[in-house]
C-alpha positions as CSV (number, residue, x, y, z in Angstrom):
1,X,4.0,-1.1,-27.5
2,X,0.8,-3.4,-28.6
3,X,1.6,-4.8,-31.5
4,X,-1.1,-7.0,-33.8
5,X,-0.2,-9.8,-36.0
6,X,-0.8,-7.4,-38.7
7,X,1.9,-5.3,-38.1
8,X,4.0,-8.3,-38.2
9,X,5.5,-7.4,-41.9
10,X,5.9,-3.5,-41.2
11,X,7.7,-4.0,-38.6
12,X,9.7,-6.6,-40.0
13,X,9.5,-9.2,-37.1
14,X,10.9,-12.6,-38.0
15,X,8.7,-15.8,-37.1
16,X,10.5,-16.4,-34.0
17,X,9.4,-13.1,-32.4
18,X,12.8,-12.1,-31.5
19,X,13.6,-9.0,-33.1
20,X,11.5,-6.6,-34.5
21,X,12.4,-3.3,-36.9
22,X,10.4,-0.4,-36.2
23,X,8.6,1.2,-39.4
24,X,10.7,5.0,-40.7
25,X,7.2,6.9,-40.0
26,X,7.6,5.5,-36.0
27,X,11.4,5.2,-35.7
28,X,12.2,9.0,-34.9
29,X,8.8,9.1,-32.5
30,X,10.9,6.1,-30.6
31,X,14.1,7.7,-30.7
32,X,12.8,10.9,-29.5
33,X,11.2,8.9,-26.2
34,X,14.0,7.4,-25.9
35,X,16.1,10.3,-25.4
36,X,13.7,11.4,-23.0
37,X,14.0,8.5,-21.2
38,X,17.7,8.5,-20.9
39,X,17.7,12.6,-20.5
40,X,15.7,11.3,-17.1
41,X,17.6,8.3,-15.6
42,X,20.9,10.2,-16.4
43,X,19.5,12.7,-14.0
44,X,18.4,10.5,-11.5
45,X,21.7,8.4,-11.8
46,X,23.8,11.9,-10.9
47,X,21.3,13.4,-8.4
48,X,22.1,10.6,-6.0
49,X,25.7,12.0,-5.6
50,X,24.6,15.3,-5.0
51,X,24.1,16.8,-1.3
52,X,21.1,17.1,0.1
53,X,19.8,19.0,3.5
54,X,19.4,16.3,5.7
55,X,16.4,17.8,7.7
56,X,14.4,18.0,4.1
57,X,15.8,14.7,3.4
58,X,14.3,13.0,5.6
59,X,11.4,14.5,6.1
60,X,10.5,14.1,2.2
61,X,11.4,10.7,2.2
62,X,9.6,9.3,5.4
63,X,7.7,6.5,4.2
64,X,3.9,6.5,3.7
65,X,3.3,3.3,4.1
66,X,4.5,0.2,5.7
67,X,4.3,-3.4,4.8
68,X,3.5,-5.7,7.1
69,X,2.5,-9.2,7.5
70,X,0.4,-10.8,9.8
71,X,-1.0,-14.5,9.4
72,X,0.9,-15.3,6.4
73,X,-1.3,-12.1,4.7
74,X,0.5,-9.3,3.6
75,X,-0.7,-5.9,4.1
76,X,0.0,-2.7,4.2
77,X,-0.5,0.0,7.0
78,X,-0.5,4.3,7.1
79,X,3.3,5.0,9.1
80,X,1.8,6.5,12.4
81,X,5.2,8.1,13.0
82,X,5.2,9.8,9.6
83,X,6.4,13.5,10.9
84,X,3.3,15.1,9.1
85,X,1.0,12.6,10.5
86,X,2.7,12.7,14.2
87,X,2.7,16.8,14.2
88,X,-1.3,16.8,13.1
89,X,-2.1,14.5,16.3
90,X,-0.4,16.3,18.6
91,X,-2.0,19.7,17.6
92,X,-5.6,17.8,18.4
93,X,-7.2,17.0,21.3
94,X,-7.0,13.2,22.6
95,X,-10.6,12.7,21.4
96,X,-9.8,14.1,18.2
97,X,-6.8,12.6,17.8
98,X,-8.4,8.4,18.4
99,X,-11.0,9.6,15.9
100,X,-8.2,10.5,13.3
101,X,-6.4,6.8,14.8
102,X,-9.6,4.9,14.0
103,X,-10.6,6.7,10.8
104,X,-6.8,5.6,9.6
105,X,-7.5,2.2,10.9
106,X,-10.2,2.0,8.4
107,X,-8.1,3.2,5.5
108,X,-6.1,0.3,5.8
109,X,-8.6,-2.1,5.9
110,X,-10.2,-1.4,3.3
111,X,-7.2,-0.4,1.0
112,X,-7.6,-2.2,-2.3
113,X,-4.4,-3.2,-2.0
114,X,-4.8,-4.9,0.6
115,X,-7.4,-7.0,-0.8
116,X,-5.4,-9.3,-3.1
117,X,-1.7,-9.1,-1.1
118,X,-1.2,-12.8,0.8
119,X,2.5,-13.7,1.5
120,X,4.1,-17.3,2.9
121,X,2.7,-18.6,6.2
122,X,5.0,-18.4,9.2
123,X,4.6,-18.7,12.6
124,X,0.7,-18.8,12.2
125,X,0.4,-19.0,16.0
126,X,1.5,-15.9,17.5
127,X,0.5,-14.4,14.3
128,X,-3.1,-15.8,15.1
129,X,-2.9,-13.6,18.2
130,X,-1.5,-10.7,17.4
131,X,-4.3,-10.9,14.4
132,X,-7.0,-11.2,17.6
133,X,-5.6,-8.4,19.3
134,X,-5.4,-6.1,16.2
135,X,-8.8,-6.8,15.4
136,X,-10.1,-6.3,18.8
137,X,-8.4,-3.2,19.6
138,X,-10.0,-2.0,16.2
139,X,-13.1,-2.8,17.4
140,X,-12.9,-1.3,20.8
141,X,-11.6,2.0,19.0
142,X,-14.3,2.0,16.3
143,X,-17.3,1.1,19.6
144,X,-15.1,4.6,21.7
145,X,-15.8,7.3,18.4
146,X,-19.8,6.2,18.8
147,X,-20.4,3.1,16.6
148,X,-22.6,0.7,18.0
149,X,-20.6,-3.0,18.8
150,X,-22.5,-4.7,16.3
151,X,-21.9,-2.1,13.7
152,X,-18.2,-2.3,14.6
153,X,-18.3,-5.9,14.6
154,X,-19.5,-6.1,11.4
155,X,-17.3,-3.1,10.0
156,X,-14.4,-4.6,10.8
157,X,-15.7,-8.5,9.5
158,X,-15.6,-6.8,6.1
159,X,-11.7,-6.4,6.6
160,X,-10.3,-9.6,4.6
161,X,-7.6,-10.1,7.4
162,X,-10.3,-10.3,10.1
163,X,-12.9,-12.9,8.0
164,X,-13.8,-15.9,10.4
165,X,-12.9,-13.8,13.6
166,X,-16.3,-12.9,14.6
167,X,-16.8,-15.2,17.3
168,X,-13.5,-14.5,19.4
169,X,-13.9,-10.7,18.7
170,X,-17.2,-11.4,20.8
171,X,-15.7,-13.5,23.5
172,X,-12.8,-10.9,24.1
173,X,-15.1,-7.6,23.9
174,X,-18.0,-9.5,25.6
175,X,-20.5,-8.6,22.9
């Protein structure tokens, strides 16, 4: 709850801030979410105990994403062995299927959550690489489903983890 410094007096809040007395008009609206607050987690708190098919188990709680981190930036990426997501690609043709594969690829990299997530540095090395290789192999994939290398260069320049790269994405791909 928002409360203004006007409301300090109905809702009997000392000067300390530290305890606050909700008004009688409110106080039953509160207790009433309340309750359905509780009602809820008591729910969840007992479900956990109960038994559940393990087939629909899993497959409802396969992740969606994955975090992962990669030059001390954090990131998240589309699970390709979500069940859902495995069963689609093998239904399509190997064409179709790298054109879902890329299109995915540029989901992730242009997530807006994956804009502002940065994590401690660690082995920036290897990371460095394996950064390299992820943006080249994006690059290659985005060049196979028909755009042009500079258009892919410059699609995947706009991905915050691949700033700076340009230059090495050219020497590898020979652009």
């Amino acid at each position: 709850m928002d409360l203004t410094g006007d409301m300090d007096f109905d809702w009997k809040i000392d000067v300390k801030k530290s305890s606050a007395s909700p008004p009688a008009i409110v106080r039953e609206k509160i207790r009433r979410i309340a309750r359905i607050a509780q009602e809820a987690s008591r729910k969840v708190y007992y479900y956990r105990g109960a038994v559940i098919n393990q087939k629909a188990k899993t497959e409802d709680n396969d992740a969606i994403w994955e975090q992962a981190s990669i030059r001390g930036k954090t990131f998240f990426r589309i699970n390709r062995n979500h069940y859902l997501l495995k069963e689609a690609c093998t239904a399509l043709n190997a064409d179709a299927a790298k054109k879902i594969n890329t299109f995915i690829s540029l989901i992730e990299g242009f997530a807006p959550m994956n804009a502002s997530l940065t994590g401690p540095v660690s082995n920036e090395d290897s990371q460095d690489h394996e950064l390299l290789d992820s943006a080249v192999r994006f690059c290659s994939d985005l060049i196979e489903v028909g755009y042009s290398p500079c258009e892919a260069l410059r699609k995947v320049l706009q991905i915050s983890i691949y700033e700076g790269m340009d230059e090495a994405i050219k020497d590898r791909l020979k652009i």
